[in-house]
VORORO-781550 format. One record per residue (C-alpha): y, z, x; residue number from 1; residue in one letter. Coordinates in steps of 0.25 Angstrom, whole numbers, plus 5000, padded with zeros to 4 digits. Layout:
! residues N
py / pz / px / n / res
Y / Z / X / NUM / A
...
! end
This chain:
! residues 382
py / pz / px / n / res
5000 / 5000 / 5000 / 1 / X
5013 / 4995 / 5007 / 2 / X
5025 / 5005 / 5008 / 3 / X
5038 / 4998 / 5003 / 4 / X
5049 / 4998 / 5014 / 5 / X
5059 / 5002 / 5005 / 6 / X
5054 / 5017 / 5000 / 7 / X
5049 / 5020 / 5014 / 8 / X
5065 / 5017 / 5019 / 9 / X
5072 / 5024 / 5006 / 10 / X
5068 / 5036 / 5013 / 11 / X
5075 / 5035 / 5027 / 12 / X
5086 / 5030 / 5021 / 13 / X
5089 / 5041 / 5013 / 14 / X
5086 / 5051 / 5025 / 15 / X
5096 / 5044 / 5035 / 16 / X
5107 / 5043 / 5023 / 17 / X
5108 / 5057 / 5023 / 18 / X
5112 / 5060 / 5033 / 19 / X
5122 / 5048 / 5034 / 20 / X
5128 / 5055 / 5020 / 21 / X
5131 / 5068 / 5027 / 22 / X
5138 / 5061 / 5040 / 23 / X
5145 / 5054 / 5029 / 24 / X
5149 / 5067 / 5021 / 25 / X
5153 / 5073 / 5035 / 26 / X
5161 / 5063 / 5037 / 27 / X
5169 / 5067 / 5026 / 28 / X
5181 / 5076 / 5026 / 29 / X
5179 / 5089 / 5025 / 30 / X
5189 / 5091 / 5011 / 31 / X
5178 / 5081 / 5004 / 32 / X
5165 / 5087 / 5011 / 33 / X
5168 / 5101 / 5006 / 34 / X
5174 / 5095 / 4991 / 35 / X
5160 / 5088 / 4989 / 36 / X
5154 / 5102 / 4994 / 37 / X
5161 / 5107 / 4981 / 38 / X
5158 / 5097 / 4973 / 39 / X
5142 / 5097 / 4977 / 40 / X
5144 / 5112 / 4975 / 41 / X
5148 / 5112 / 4961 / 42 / X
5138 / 5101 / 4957 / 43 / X
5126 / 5110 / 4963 / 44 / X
5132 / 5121 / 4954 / 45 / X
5129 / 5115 / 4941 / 46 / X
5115 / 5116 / 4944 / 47 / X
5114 / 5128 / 4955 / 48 / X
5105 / 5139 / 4946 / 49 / X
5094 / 5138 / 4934 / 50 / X
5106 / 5145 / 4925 / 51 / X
5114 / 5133 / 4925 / 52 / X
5115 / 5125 / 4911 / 53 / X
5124 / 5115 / 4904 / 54 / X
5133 / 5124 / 4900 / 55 / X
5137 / 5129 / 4917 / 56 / X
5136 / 5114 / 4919 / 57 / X
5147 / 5112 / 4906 / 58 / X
5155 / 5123 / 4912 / 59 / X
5156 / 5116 / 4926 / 60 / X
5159 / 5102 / 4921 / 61 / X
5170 / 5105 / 4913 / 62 / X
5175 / 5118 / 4922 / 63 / X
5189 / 5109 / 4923 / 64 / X
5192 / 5107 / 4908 / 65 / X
5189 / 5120 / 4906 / 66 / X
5199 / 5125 / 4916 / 67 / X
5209 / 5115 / 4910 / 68 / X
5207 / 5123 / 4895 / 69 / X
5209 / 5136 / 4901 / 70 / X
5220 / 5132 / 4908 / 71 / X
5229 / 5125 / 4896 / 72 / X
5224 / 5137 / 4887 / 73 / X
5230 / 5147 / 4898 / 74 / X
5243 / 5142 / 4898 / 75 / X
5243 / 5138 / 4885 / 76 / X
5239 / 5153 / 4879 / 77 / X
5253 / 5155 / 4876 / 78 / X
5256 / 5142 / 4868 / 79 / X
5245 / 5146 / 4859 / 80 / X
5251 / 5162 / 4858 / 81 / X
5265 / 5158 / 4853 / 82 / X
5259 / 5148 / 4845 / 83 / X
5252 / 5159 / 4836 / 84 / X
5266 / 5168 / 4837 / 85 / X
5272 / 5153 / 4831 / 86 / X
5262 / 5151 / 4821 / 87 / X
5261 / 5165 / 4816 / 88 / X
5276 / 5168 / 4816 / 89 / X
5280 / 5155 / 4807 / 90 / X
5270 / 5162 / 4797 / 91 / X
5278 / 5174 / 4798 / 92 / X
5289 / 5167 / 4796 / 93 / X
5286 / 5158 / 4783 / 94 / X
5279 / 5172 / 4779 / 95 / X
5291 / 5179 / 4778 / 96 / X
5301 / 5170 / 4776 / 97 / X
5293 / 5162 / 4765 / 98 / X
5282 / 5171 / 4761 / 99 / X
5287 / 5185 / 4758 / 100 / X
5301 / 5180 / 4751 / 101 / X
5291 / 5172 / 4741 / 102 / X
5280 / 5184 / 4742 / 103 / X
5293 / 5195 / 4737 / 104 / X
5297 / 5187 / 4727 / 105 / X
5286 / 5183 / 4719 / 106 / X
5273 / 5193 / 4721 / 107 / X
5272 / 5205 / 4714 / 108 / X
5275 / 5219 / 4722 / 109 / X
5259 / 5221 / 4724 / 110 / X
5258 / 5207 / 4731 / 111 / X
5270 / 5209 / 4739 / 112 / X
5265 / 5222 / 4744 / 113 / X
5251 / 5215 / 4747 / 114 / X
5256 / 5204 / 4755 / 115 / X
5268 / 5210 / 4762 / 116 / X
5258 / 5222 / 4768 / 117 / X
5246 / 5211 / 4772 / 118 / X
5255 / 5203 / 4777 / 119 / X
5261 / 5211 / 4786 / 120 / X
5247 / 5219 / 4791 / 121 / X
5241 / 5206 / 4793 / 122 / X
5252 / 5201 / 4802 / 123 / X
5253 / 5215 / 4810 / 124 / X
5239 / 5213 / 4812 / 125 / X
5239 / 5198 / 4818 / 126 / X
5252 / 5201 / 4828 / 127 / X
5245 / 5214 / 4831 / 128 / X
5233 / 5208 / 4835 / 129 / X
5237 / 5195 / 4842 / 130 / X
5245 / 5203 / 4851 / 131 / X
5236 / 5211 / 4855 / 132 / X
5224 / 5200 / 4856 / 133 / X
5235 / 5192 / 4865 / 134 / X
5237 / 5205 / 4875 / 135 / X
5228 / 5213 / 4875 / 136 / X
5220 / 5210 / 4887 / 137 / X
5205 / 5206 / 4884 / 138 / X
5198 / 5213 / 4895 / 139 / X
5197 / 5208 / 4910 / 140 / X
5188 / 5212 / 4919 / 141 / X
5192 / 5225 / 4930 / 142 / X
5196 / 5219 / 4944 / 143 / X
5191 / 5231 / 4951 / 144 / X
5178 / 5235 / 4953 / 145 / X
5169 / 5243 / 4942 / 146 / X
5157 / 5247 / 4938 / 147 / X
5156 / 5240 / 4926 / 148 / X
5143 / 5232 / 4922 / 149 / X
5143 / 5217 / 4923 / 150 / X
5135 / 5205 / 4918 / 151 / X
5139 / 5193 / 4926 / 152 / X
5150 / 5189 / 4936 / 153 / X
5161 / 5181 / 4933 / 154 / X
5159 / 5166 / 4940 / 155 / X
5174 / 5166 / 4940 / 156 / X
5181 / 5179 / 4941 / 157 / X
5168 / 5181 / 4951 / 158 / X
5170 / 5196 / 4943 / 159 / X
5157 / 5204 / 4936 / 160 / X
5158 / 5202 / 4922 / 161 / X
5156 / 5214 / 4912 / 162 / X
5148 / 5209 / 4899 / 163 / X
5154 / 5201 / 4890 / 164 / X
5164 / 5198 / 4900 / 165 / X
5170 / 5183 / 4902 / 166 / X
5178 / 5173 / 4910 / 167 / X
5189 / 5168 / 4903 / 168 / X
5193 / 5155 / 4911 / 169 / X
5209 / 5155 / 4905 / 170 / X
5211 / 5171 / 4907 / 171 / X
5204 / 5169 / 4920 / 172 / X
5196 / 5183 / 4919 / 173 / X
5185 / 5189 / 4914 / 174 / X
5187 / 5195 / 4902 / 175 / X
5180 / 5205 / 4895 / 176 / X
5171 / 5202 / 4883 / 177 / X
5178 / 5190 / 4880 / 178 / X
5177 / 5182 / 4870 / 179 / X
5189 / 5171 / 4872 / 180 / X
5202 / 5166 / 4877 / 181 / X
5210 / 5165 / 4863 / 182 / X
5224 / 5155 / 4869 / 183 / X
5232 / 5159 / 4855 / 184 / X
5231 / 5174 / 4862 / 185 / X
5232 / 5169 / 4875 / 186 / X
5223 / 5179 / 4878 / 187 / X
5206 / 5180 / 4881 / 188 / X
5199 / 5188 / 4870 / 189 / X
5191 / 5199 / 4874 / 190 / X
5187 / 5215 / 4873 / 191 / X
5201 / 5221 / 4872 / 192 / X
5206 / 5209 / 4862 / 193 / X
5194 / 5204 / 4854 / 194 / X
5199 / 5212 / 4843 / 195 / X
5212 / 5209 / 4843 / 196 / X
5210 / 5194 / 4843 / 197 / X
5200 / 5196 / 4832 / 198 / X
5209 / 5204 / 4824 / 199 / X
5221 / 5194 / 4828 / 200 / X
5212 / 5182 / 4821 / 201 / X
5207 / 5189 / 4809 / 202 / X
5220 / 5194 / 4804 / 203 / X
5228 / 5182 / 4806 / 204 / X
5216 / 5176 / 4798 / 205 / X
5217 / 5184 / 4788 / 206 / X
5234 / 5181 / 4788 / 207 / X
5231 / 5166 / 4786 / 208 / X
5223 / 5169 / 4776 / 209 / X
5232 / 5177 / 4769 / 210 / X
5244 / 5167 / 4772 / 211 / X
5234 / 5156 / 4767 / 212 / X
5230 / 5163 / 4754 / 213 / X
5242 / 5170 / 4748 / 214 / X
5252 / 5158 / 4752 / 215 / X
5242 / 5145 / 4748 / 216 / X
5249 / 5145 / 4734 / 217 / X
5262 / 5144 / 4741 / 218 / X
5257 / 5132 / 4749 / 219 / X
5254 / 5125 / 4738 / 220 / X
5267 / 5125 / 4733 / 221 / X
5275 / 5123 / 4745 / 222 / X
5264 / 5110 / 4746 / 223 / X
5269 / 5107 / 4732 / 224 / X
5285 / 5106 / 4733 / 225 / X
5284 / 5098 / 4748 / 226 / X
5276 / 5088 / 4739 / 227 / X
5288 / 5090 / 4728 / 228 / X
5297 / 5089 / 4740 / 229 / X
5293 / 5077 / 4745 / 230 / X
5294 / 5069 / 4730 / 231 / X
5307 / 5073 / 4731 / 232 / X
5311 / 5067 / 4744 / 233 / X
5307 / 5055 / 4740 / 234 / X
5319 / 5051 / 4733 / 235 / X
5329 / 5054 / 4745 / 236 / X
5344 / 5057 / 4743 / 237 / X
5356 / 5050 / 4748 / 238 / X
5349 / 5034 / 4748 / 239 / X
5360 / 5025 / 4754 / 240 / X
5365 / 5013 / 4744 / 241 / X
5373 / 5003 / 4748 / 242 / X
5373 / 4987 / 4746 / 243 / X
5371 / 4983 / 4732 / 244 / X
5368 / 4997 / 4727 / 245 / X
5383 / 5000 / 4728 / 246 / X
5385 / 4987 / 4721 / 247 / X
5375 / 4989 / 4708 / 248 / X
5381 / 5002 / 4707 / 249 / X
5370 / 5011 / 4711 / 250 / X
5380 / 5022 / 4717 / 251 / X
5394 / 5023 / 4714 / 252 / X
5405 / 5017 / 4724 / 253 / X
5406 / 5024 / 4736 / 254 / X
5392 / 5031 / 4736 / 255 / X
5382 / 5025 / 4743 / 256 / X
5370 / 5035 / 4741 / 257 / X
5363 / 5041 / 4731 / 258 / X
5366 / 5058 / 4728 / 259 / X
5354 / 5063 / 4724 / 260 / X
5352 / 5077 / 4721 / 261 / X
5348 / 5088 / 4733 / 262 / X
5332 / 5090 / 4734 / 263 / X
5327 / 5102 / 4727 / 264 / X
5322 / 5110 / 4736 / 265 / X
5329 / 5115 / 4750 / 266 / X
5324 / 5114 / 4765 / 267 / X
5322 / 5128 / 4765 / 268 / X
5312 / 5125 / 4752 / 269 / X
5304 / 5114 / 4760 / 270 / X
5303 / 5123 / 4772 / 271 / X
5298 / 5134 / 4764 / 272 / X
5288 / 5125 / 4758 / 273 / X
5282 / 5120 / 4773 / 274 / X
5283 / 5134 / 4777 / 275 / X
5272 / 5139 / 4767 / 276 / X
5264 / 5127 / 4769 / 277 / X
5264 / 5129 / 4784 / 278 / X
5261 / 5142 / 4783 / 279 / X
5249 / 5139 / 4773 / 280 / X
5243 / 5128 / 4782 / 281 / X
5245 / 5137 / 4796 / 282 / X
5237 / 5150 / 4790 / 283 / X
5226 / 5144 / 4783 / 284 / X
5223 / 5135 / 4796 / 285 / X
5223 / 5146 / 4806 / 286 / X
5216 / 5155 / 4793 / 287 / X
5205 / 5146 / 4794 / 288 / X
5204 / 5142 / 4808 / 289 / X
5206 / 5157 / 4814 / 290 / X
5198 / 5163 / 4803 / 291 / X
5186 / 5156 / 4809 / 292 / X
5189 / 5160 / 4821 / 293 / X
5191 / 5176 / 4817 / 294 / X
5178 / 5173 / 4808 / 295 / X
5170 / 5168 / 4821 / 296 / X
5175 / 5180 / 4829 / 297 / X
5170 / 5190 / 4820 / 298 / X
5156 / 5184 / 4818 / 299 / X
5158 / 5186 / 4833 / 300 / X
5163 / 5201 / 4834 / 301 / X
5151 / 5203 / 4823 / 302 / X
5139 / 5198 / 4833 / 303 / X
5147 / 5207 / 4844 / 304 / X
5149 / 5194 / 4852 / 305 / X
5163 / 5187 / 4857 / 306 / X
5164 / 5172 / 4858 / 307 / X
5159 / 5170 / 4871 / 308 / X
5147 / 5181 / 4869 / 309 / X
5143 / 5171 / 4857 / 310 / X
5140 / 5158 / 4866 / 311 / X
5134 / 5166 / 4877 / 312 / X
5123 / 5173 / 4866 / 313 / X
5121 / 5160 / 4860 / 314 / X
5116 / 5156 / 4873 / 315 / X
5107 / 5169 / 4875 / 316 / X
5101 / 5168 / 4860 / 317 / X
5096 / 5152 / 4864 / 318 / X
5091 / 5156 / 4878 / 319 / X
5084 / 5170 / 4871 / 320 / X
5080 / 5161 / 4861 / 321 / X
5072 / 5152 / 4870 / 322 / X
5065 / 5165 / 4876 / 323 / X
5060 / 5168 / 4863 / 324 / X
5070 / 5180 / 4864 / 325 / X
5081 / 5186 / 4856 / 326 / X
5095 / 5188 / 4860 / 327 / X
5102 / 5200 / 4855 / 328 / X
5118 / 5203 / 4859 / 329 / X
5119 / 5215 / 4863 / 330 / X
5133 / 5218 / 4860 / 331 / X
5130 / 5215 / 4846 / 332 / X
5130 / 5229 / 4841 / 333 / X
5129 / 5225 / 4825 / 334 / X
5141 / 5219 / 4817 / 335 / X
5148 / 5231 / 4811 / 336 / X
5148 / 5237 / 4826 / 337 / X
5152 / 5225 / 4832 / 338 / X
5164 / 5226 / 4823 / 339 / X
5165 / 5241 / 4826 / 340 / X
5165 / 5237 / 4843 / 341 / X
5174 / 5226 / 4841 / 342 / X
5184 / 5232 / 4831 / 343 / X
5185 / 5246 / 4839 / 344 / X
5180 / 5254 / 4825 / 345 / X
5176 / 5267 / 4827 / 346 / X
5178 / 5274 / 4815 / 347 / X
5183 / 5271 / 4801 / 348 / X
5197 / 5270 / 4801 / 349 / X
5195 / 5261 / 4812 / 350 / X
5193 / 5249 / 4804 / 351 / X
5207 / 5251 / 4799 / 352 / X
5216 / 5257 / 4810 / 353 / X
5208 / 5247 / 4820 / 354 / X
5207 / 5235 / 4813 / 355 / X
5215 / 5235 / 4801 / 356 / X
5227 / 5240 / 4808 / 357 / X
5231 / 5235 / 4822 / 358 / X
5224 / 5245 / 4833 / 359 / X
5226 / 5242 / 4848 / 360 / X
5213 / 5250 / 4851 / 361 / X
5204 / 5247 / 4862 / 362 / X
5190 / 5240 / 4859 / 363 / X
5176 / 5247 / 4862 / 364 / X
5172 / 5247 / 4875 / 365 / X
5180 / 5242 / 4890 / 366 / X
5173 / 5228 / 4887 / 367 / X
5165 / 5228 / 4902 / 368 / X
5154 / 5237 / 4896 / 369 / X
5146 / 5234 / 4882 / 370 / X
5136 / 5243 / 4876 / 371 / X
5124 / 5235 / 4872 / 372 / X
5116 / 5240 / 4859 / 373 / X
5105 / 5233 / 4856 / 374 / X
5104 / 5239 / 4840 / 375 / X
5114 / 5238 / 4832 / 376 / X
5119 / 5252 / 4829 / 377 / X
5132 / 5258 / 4825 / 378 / X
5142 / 5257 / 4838 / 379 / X
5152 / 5263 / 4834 / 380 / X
5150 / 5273 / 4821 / 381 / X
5160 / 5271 / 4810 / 382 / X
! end
């Protein structure tokens, strides 16, 4: 059997290209050598360990527009704040310079009383708690050294991470129990805020709602006389005649317009009715949209996880899954506790001094150290 020429010479090519390639890559300046180095480098990367998946791979390939988002949304956190202090203010405004005149002059006193008080608790309770979700810190982790436990160590702070604790790439700091960088607080949402961001969404919630449902009537009419409006702008005053219209007679000598009568409604009526429809459309929009949200967040608070806790166990519960086990979370310690935990409630008149009522009060625990109960008992006694 005869040996063909050519595979018996693939070989010895290939062994004296070699090291013609690395006399070539020596030739190299050394800037380029050590930059495809790094590139090499980064390529073995991807693939260096068994725990590598498509989601590291994800992460790596778009590292850059991830960046590119943290960074517009850093410097763009305060846009987005005085854009809420706009939006809710021109409320205020229509409120009480449309609103209460119209409220005091056609409800009855029980009514009057009714909205005049929730109005005004509902609105201490929203400015309470976005001020206090916007500065409160969220919790960073001790630059000096402790003895607290710690789960992992951050890839990028090159810091150990307590439980629960996560890198926020726009804040650029580990923060502790985090659940996520909110750019219309300007803020990241962890331990010491959670609540008051939550708070902050349900009760301006519940405002839109209230705007929505006790002012839809008024919408409605305020749609009604635009449309009137508009059928009697048709017909504009002051149409110049001149030519033959002087000469049939149409106007008297001398005048070359038509007087028509003044429109019977004012500018100040036409604002007043865009004011109300504005109004309307704003609250029931960020009603519906925020409600969701506040909705989402308290399915959250009720299984004891935050945001990020939620992907993370989703994960776990697939790969248990495939072991033919059961992943359990253990910082679920049952609904109504969960509630108690995240609310602060320790007695009775808690659930009206501390969640009714604005409370500045510290939440349980220092957020680096978390008690695990793998049965659902009573946590705190109420």
């Amino acid at each position: 059997m005869r040996l063909c020429r050519h595979s018996v010479l693939q070989p010895l090519r290939c062994v004296r290209l070699r090291p013609c390639i690395r006399k070539a890559r020596s030739r190299l300046p050394l800037r380029i050598r050590e930059l495809f180095t790094y590139i090499s480098v980064l390529v073995h990367s991807l693939y260096f360990n068994s725990l590598t998946d498509s989601d590291v791979v994800f992460d790596s390939v778009f590292e850059p527009v991830f960046l590119t988002v943290d960074y517009i949304t850093r410097w763009f956190g305060t846009v987005f704040v005085c854009l809420v202090v706009f939006l809710t203010s021109s409320i205020l405004a229509i409120a009480y310079a449309v609103l209460l005149p119209l409220i005091l002059n056609t409800y009855s006193p029980a009514w009057i009383v009714w909205h005049v008080f929730y109005g005004h608790w509902n609105l201490i309770m929203i400015a309470f708690h976005y001020y206090k979700a916007a500065k409160t810190s969220p919790g960073y982790l001790p630059l000096e050294r402790n003895s607290s436990p710690f789960v992992s160590v951050c890839k990028k702070c090159i810091m150990p991470k307590p439980a629960r604790t996560h890198h926020c790439g726009i804040c650029n700091t580990c923060i502790l129990k985090m659940d996520h960088h909110c750019p219309w607080l300007n803020n990241c949402v962890g331990h010491f805020n959670h609540r008051y961001f939550f708070s902050f969404c349900l009760f301006m919630t519940l405002g839109c709602v209230y705007c929505s449902i006790s002012g839809r009537n008024l919408f409605l009419d305020a749609y009604n006389a635009l449309e009137r409006f508009k059928h009697l702008d048709v017909e504009k005053p002051g149409v110049p005649v001149t030519g033959m219209g002087v000469l049939l007679g149409l106007v008297p000598t001398g005048q070359t317009s038509y007087q028509t009568p003044a429109p019977p409604y004012t500018f100040r009526d036409k604002m007043t009715h865009k004011s109300i429809i504005y109004m309307w459309v704003l609250t029931s929009t960020v009603g519906v949209a925020l409600g969701a949200l506040t909705f989402w967040h308290a399915v959250l608070i009720s299984r004891g996880e935050t945001s990020i806790e939620r992907h993370i166990n989703k994960k776990e519960t697939k790969r248990m899954a495939n072991r033919g086990r059961v992943f359990r979370n253990p910082y679920n310690y049952g609904r109504l506790n969960n509630w108690k935990v995240f609310l602060g409630v320790e007695k009775r008149s808690h659930w009206v001094t501390r969640v009714l009522l604005p409370s500045g009060h510290t939440p349980y625990g220092d957020g680096r150290t978390w008690e695990v109960f793998p049965t659902k008992k009573d946590f705190i006694s109420v």
